[in-house]
Legacy VTK file of the C-alpha trace (Angstrom):
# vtk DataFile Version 3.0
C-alpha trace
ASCII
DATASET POLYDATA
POINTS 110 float
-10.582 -32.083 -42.037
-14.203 -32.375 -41.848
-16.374 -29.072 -40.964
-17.917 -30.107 -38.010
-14.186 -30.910 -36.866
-13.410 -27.197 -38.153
-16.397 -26.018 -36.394
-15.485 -27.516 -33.215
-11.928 -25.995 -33.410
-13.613 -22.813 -34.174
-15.909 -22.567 -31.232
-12.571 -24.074 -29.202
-10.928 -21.071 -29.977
-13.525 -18.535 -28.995
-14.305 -20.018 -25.840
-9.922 -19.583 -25.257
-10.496 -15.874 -26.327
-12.831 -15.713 -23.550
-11.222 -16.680 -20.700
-8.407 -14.903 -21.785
-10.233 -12.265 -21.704
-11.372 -13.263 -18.474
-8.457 -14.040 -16.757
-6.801 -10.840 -18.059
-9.164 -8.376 -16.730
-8.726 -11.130 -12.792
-5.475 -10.228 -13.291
-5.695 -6.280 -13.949
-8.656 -6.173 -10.651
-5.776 -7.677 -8.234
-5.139 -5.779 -5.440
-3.136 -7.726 -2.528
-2.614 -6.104 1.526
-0.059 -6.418 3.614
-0.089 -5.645 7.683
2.582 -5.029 9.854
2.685 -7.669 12.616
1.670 -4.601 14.877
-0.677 -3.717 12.861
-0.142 -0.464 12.732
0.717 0.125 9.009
-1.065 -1.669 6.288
-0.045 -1.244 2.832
-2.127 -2.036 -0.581
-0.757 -2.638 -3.843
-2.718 -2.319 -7.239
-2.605 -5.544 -9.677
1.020 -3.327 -11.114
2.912 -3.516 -8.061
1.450 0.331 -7.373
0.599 1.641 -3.904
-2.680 2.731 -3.875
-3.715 2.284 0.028
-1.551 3.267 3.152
-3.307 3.439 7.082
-0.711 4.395 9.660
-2.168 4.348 12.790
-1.218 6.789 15.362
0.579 4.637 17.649
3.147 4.187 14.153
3.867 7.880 14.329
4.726 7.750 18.321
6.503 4.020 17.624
8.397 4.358 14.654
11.359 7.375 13.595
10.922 8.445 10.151
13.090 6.566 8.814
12.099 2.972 10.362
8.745 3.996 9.339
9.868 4.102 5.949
11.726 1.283 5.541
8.407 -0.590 7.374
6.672 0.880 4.288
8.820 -0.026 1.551
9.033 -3.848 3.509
5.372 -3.977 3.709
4.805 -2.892 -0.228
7.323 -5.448 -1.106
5.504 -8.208 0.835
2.251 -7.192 -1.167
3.551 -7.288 -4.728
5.341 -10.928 -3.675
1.343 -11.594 -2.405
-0.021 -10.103 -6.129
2.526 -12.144 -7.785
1.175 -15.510 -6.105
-1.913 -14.558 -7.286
-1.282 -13.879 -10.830
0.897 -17.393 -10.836
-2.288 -19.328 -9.650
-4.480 -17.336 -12.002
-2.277 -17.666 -15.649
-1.772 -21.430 -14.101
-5.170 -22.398 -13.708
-5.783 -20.841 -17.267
-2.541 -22.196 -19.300
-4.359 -25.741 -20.507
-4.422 -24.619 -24.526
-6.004 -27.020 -27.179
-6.582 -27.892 -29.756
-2.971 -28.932 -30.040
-0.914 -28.411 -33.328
-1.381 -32.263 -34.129
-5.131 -31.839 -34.073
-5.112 -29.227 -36.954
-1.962 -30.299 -38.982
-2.313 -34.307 -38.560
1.359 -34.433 -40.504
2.794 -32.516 -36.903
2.625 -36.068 -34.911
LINES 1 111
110 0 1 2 3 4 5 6 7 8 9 10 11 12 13 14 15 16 17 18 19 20 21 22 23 24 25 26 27 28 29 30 31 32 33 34 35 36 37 38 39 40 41 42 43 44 45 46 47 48 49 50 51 52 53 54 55 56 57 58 59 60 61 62 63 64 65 66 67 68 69 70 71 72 73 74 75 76 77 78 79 80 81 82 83 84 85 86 87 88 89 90 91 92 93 94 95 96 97 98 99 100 101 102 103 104 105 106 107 108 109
């Protein structure tokens, strides 16, 4: 293999590394929000499935029992982290094209 071809490969790879790196730290910033159709309660959910935001409006606490209000919650984080994982999907599949293929370094892989 020539050295411009290695040379090409080379840069190839370190422009991959990038948007790895790229697309990794997309991935880790996600945060994804969810409403009640009320809205009264809004949930948000870190890029890890984590709640990190909750608003209950007052008309929540005079609507909802404890108890409905809860499972609203819990309802309202899972509808987030099925939002996040969207998200990730469109991200790590808009970034899975990888080359330079086995054939084009090891010609005897075809």
């Amino acid at each position: 293999m020539s050295g411009a071809r290695w040379a090409d490969m080379l840069d190839e790879v370190e422009r991959q590394r990038g948007e790895v790196r790229r697309v990794a730290d997309a991935v880790a910033g996600l945060t994804a929000t969810a409403t009640s159709p009320d809205r009264a309660v809004s949930v948000t959910v870190d890029a890890r499935g984590v709640l990190v935001g909750l608003d209950i409006t007052a008309s929540a606490m005079r609507r909802y029992r404890g108890e409905q209000l809860a499972q609203l919650i819990v309802g309202l984080v899972a509808d987030a982290d099925g939002m996040l994982r969207t998200q990730r999907a469109q991200l790590l599949t808009a970034a899975s094209t990888v080359t330079p293929a086995l054939t084009d370094i090891e010609p005897s892989a075809r």
